[in-house]
PyMOL CGO cylinders between C-alpha atoms (Angstrom):
from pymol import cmd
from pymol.cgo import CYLINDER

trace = [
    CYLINDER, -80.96, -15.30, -53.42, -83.16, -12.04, -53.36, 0.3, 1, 1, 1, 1, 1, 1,
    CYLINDER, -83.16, -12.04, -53.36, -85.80, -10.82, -55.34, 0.3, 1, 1, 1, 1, 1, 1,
    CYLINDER, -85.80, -10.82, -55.34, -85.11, -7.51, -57.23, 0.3, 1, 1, 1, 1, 1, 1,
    CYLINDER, -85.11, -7.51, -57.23, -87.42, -5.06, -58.80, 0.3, 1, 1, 1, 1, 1, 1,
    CYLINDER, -87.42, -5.06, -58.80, -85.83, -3.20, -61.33, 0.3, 1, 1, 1, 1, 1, 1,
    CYLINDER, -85.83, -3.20, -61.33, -88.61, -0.26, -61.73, 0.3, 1, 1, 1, 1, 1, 1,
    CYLINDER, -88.61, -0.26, -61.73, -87.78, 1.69, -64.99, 0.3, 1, 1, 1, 1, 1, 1,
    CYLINDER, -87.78, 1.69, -64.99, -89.62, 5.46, -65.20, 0.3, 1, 1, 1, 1, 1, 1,
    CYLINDER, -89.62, 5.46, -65.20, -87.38, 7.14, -67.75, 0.3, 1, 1, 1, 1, 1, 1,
    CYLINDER, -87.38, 7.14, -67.75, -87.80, 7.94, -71.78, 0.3, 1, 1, 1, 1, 1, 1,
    CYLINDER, -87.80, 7.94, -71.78, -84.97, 6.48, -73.29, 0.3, 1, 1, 1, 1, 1, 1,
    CYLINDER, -84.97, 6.48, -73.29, -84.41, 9.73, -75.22, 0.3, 1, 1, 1, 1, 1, 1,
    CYLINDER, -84.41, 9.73, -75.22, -83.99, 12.39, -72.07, 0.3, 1, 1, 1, 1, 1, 1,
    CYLINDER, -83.99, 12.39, -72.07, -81.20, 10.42, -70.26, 0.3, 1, 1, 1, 1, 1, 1,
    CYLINDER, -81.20, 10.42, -70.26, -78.77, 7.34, -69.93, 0.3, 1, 1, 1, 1, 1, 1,
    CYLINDER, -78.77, 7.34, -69.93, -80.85, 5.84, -66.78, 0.3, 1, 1, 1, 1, 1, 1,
    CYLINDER, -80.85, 5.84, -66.78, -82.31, 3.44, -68.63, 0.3, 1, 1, 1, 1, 1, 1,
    CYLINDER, -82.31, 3.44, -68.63, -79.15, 1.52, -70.12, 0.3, 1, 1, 1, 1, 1, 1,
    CYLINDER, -79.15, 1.52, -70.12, -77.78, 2.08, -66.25, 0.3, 1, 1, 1, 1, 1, 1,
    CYLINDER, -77.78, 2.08, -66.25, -80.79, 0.23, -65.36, 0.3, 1, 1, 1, 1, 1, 1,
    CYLINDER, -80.79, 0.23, -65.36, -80.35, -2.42, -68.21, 0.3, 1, 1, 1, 1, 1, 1,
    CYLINDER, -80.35, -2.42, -68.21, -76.79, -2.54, -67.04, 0.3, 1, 1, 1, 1, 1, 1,
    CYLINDER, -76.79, -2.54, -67.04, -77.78, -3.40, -63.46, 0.3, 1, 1, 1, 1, 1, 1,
    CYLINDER, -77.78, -3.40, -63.46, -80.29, -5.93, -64.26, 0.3, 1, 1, 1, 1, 1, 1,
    CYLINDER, -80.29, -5.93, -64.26, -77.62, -8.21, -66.18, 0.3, 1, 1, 1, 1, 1, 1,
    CYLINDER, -77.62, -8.21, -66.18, -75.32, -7.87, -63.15, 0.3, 1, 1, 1, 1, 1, 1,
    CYLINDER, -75.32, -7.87, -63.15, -77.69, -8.63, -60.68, 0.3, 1, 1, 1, 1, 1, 1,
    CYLINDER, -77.69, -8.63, -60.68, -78.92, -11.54, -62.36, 0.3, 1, 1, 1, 1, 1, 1,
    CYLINDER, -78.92, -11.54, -62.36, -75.36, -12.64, -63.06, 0.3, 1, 1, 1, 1, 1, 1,
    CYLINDER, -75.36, -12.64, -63.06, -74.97, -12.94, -59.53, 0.3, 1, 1, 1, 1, 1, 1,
    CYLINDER, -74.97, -12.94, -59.53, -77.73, -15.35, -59.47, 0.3, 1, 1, 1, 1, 1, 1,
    CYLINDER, -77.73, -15.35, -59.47, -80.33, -13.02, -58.04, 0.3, 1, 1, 1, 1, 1, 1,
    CYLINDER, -80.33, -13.02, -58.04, -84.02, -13.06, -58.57, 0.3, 1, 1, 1, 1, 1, 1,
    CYLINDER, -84.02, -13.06, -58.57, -84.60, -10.11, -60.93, 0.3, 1, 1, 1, 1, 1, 1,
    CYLINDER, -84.60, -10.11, -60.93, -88.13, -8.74, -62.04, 0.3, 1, 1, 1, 1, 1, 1,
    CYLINDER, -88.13, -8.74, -62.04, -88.29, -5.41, -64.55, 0.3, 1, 1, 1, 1, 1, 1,
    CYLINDER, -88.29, -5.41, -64.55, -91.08, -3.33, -64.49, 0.3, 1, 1, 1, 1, 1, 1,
    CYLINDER, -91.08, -3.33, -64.49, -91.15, -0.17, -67.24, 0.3, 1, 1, 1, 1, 1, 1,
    CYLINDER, -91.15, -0.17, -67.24, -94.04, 2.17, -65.90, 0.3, 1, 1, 1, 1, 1, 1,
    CYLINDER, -94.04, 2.17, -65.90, -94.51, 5.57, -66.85, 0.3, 1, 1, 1, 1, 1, 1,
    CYLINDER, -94.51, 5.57, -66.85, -92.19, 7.27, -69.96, 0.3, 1, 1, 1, 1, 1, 1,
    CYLINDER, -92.19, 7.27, -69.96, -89.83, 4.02, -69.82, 0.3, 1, 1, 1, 1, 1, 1,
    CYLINDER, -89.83, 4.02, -69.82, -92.75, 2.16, -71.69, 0.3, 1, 1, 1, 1, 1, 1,
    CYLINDER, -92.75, 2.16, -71.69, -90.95, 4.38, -74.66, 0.3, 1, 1, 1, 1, 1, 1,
    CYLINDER, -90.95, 4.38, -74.66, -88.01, 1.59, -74.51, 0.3, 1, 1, 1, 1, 1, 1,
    CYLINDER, -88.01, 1.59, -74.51, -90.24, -1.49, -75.13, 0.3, 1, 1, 1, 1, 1, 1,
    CYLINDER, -90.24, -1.49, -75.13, -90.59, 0.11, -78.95, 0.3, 1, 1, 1, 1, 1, 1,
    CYLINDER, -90.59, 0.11, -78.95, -88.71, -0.78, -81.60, 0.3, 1, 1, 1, 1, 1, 1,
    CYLINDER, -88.71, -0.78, -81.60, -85.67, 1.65, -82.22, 0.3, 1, 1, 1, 1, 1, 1,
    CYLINDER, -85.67, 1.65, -82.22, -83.27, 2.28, -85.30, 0.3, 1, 1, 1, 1, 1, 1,
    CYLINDER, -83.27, 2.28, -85.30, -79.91, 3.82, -84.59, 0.3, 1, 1, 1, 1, 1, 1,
    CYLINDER, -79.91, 3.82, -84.59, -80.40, 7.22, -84.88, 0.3, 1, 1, 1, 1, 1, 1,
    CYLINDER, -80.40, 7.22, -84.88, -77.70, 9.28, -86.56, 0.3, 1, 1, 1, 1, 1, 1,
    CYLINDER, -77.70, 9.28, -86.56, -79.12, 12.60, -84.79, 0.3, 1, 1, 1, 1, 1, 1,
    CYLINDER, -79.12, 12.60, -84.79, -79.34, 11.19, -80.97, 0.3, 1, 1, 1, 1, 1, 1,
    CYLINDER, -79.34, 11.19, -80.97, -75.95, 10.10, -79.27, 0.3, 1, 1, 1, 1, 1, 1,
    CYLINDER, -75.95, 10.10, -79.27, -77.84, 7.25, -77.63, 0.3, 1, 1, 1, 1, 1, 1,
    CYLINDER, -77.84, 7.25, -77.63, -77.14, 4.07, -79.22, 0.3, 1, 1, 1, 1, 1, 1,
    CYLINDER, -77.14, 4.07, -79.22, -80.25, 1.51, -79.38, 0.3, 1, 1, 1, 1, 1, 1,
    CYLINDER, -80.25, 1.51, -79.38, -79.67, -0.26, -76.32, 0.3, 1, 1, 1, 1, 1, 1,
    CYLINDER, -79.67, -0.26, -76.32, -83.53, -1.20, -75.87, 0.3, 1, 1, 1, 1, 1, 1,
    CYLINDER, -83.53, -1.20, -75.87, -82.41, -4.15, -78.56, 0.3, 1, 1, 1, 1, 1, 1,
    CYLINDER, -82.41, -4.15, -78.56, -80.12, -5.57, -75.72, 0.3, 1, 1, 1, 1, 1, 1,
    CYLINDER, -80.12, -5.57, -75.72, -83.69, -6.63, -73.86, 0.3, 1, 1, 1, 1, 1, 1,
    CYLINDER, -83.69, -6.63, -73.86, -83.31, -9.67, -75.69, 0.3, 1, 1, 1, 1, 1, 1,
    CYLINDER, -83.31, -9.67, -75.69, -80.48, -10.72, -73.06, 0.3, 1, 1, 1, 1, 1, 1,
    CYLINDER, -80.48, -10.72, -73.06, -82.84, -11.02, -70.62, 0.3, 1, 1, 1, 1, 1, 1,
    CYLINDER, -82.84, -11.02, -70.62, -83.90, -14.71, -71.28, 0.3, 1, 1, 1, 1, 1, 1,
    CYLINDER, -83.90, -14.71, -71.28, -79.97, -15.20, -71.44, 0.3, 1, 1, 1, 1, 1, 1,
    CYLINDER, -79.97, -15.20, -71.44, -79.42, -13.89, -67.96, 0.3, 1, 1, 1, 1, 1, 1,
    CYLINDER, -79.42, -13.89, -67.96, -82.80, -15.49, -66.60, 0.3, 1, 1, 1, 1, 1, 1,
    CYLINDER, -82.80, -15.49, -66.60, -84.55, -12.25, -66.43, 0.3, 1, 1, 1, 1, 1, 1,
    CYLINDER, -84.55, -12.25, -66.43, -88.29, -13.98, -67.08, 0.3, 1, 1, 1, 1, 1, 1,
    CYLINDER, -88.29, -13.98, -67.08, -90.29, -11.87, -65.17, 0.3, 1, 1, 1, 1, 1, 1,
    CYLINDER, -90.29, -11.87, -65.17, -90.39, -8.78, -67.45, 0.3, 1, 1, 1, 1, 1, 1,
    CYLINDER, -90.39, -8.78, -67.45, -93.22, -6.45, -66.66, 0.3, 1, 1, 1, 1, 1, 1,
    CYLINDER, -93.22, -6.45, -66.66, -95.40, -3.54, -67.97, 0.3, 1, 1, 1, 1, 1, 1,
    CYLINDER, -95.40, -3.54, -67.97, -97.82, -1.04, -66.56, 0.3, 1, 1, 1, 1, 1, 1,
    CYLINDER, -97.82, -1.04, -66.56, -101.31, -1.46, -68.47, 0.3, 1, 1, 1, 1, 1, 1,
    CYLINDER, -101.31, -1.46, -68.47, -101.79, 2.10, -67.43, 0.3, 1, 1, 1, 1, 1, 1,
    CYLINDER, -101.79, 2.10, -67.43, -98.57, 3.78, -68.80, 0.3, 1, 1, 1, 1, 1, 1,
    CYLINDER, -98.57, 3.78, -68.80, -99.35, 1.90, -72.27, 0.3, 1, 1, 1, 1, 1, 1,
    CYLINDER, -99.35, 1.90, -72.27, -103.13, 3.13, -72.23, 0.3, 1, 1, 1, 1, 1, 1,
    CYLINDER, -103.13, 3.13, -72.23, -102.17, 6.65, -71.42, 0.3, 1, 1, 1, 1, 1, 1,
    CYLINDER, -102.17, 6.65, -71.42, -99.54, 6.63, -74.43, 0.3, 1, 1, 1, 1, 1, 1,
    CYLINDER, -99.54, 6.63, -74.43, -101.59, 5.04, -76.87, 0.3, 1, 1, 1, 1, 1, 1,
    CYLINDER, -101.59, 5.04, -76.87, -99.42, 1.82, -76.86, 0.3, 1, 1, 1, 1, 1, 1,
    CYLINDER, -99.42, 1.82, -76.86, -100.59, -1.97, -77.43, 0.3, 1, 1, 1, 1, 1, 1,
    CYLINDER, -100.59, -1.97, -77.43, -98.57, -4.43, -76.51, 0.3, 1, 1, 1, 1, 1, 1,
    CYLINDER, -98.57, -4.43, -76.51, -98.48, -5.61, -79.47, 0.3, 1, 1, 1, 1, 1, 1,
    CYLINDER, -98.48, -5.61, -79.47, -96.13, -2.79, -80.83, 0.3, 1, 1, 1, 1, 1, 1,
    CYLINDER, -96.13, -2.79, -80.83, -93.42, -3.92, -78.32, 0.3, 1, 1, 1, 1, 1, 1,
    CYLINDER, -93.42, -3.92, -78.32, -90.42, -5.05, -79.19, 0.3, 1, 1, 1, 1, 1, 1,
    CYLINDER, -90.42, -5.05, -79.19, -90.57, -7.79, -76.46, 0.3, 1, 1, 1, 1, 1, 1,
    CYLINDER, -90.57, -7.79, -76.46, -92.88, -9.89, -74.56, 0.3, 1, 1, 1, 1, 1, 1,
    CYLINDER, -92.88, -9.89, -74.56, -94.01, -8.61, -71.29, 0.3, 1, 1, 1, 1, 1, 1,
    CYLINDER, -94.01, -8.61, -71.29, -96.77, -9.52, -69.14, 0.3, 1, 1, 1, 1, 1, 1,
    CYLINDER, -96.77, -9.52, -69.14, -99.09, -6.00, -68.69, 0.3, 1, 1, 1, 1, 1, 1,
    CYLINDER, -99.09, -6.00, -68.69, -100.05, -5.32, -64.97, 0.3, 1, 1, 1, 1, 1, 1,
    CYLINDER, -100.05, -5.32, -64.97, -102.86, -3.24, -63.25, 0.3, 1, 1, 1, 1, 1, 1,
    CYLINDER, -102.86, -3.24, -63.25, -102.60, -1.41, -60.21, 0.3, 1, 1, 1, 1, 1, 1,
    CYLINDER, -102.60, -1.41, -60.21, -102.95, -4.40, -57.95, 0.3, 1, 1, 1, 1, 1, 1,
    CYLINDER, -102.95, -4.40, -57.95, -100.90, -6.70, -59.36, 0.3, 1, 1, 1, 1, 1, 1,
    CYLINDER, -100.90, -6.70, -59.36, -98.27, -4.08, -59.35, 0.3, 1, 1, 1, 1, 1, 1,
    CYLINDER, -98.27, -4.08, -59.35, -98.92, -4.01, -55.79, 0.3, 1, 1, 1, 1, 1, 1,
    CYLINDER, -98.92, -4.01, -55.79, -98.51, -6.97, -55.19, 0.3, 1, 1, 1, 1, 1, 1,
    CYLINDER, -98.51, -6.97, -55.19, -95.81, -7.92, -57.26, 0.3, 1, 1, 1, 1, 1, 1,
    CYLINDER, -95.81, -7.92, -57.26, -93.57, -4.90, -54.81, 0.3, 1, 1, 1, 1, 1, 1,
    CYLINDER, -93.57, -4.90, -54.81, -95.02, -6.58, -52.04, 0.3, 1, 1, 1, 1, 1, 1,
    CYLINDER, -95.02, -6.58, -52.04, -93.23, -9.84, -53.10, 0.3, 1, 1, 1, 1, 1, 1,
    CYLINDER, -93.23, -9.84, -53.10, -89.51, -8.26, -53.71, 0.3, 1, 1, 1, 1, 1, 1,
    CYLINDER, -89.51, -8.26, -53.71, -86.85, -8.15, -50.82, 0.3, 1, 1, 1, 1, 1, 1,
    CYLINDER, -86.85, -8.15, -50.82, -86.01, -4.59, -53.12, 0.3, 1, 1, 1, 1, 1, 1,
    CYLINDER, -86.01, -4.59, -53.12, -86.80, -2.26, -55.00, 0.3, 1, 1, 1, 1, 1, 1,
    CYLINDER, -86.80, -2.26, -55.00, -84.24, -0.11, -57.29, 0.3, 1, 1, 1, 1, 1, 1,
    CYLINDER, -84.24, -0.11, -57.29, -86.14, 2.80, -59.16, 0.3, 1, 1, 1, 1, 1, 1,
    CYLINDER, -86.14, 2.80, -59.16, -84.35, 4.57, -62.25, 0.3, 1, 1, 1, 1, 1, 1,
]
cmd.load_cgo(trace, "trace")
């Protein structure tokens, strides 16, 4: 079994890498490996509650983060410093995540066998 970092940069309104990324973390862990997700940067945008939107032709796939506990996925991270620079609390997520600084982000790549970056 390996661990797998799932890091997620991307607004979900730009482009369709974060369901690709969604869809590779429920493979991989269907596989029975050891995946983590961290959203850093713009892809703290998908840990808000959506609403379909008539006007986008993305669907709401951010609601499909509630598979993770289905598919093991327990180690779901954020980067404090993406949420401070957006003005987001974690409280105004749509799911729980654990908030890491710089070093534990560190340390938490340090700790994975890889690293996939969408």
């Amino acid at each position: 079994m390996r661990n797998i970092l799932l890091l997620q940069r991307s607004s979900p309104f730009n482009n369709s890498k974060g369901r690709e990324a969604l869809d590779i973390a429920l493979a991989l862990a269907a596989v029975e490996h050891t995946v983590s997700v961290l959203f850093s940067a713009d892809a703290v945008y998908q840990l808000l509650p959506t609403q379909d939107q008539p006007d986008f032709k993305l669907k709401a796939y951010p609601r499909s983060f509630k598979l993770f506990a289905l598919y093991d996925i327990e180690q779901v991270y954020v980067c404090q410093q993406s949420l401070k620079q957006r003005g987001i609390h974690a409280s105004d997520l749509s799911i729980d995540v654990t908030e890491l600084d710089t070093q534990a982000i560190a340390e938490l790549f340090a700790r994975q066998h890889q690293v996939i970056s969408s």
